[in-house]
C-alpha positions as CSV (number, residue, x, y, z in Angstrom):
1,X,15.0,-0.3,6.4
2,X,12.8,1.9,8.9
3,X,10.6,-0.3,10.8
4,X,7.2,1.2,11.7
5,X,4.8,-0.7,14.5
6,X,1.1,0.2,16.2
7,X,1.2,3.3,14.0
8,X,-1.8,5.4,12.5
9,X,-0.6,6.5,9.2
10,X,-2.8,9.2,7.4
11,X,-1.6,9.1,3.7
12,X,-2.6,13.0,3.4
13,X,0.8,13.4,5.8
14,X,2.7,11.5,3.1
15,X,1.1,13.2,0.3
16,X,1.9,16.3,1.5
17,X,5.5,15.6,1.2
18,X,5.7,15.6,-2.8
19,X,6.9,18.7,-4.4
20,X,5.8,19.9,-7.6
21,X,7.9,19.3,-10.4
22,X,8.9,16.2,-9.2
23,X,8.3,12.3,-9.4
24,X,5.5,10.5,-8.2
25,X,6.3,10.6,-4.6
26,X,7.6,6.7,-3.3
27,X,7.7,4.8,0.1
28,X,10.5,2.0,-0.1
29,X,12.5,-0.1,1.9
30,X,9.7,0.6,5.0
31,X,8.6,-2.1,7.2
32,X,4.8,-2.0,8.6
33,X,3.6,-3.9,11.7
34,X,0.4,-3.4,13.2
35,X,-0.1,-0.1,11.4
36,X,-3.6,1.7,10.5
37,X,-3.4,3.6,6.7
38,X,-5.8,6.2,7.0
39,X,-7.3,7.6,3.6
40,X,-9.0,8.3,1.1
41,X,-5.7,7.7,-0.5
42,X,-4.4,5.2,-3.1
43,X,-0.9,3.0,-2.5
44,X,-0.2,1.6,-5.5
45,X,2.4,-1.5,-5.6
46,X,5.4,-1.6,-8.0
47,X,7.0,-4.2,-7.0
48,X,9.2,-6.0,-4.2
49,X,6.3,-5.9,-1.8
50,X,5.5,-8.4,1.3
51,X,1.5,-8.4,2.1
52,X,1.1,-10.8,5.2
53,X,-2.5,-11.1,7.0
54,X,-4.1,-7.5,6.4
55,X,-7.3,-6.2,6.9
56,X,-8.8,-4.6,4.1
57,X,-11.9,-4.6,2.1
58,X,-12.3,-6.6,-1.3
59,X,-13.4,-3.7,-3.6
60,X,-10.2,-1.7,-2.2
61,X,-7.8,-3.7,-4.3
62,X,-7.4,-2.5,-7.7
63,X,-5.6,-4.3,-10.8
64,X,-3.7,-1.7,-12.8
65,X,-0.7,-1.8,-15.1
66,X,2.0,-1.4,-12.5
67,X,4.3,-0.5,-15.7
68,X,2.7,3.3,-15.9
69,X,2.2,5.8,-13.7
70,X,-1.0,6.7,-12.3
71,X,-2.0,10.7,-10.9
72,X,-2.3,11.3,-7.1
73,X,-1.1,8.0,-6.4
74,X,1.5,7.1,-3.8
75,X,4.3,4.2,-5.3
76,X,5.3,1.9,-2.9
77,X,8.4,0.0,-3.4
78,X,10.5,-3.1,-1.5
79,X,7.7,-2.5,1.7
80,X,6.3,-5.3,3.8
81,X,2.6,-5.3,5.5
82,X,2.1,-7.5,8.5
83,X,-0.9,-7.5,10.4
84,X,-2.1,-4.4,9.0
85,X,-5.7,-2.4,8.3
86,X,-6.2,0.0,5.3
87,X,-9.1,2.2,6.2
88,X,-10.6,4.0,2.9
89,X,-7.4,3.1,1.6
90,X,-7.3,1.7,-2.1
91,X,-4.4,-1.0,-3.2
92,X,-3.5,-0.7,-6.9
93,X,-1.2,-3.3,-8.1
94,X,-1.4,-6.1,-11.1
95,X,-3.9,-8.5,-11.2
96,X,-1.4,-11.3,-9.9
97,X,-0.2,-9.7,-6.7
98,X,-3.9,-9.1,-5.8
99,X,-4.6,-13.4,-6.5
100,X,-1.5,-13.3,-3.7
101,X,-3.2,-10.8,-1.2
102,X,-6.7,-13.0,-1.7
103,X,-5.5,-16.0,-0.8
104,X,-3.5,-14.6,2.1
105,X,-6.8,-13.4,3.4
106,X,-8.7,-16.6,3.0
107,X,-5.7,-18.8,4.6
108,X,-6.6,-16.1,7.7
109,X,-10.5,-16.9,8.3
């Protein structure tokens, strides 16, 4: 598992490495730690991820069918979030995960 700390990540960077032709591009089995996502970009959950006292903005979590794919969207797989911020990032995932990633938040205030 690569272990990323204090980083700025800019999802165009990512974005940029998906080839035409091919599947939706994927992050998994990453580990985040003090990082800064950079967008406008959309990460969209599907499934096995850790979310653990983030900083991100209410109307940037959407609920979605995690079961289809979505267009322009970067998967994220097996990943774990600590301590994070999402700037003009949005979260896609289903409507449970986000309850999850709510109440996280409010245990933080």
């Amino acid at each position: 598992m690569a272990t990323h700390t204090g980083q700025e990540i800019r999802l165009w960077e990512w974005a940029q490495q998906w080839e035409r032709g091919t599947p939706a591009l994927t992050v998994e089995d990453e580990q985040f730690e003090d990082c800064t996502f950079v967008g406008p970009g959309i990460l969209i959950f599907i499934g096995g991820v850790q979310f653990f006292g983030n900083n991100i903005d209410g109307d940037g979590l959407w609920v979605v069918d995690t079961d289809r794919g979505y267009q322009g969207a970067i998967a994220v797989r097996d990943c774990t979030f600590s301590n994070c911020t999402f700037v003009n990032v949005g979260l896609a995932t289903d409507a449970e995960f986000i309850r999850q990633i709510y109440a996280t938040q409010a245990q933080q205030q």
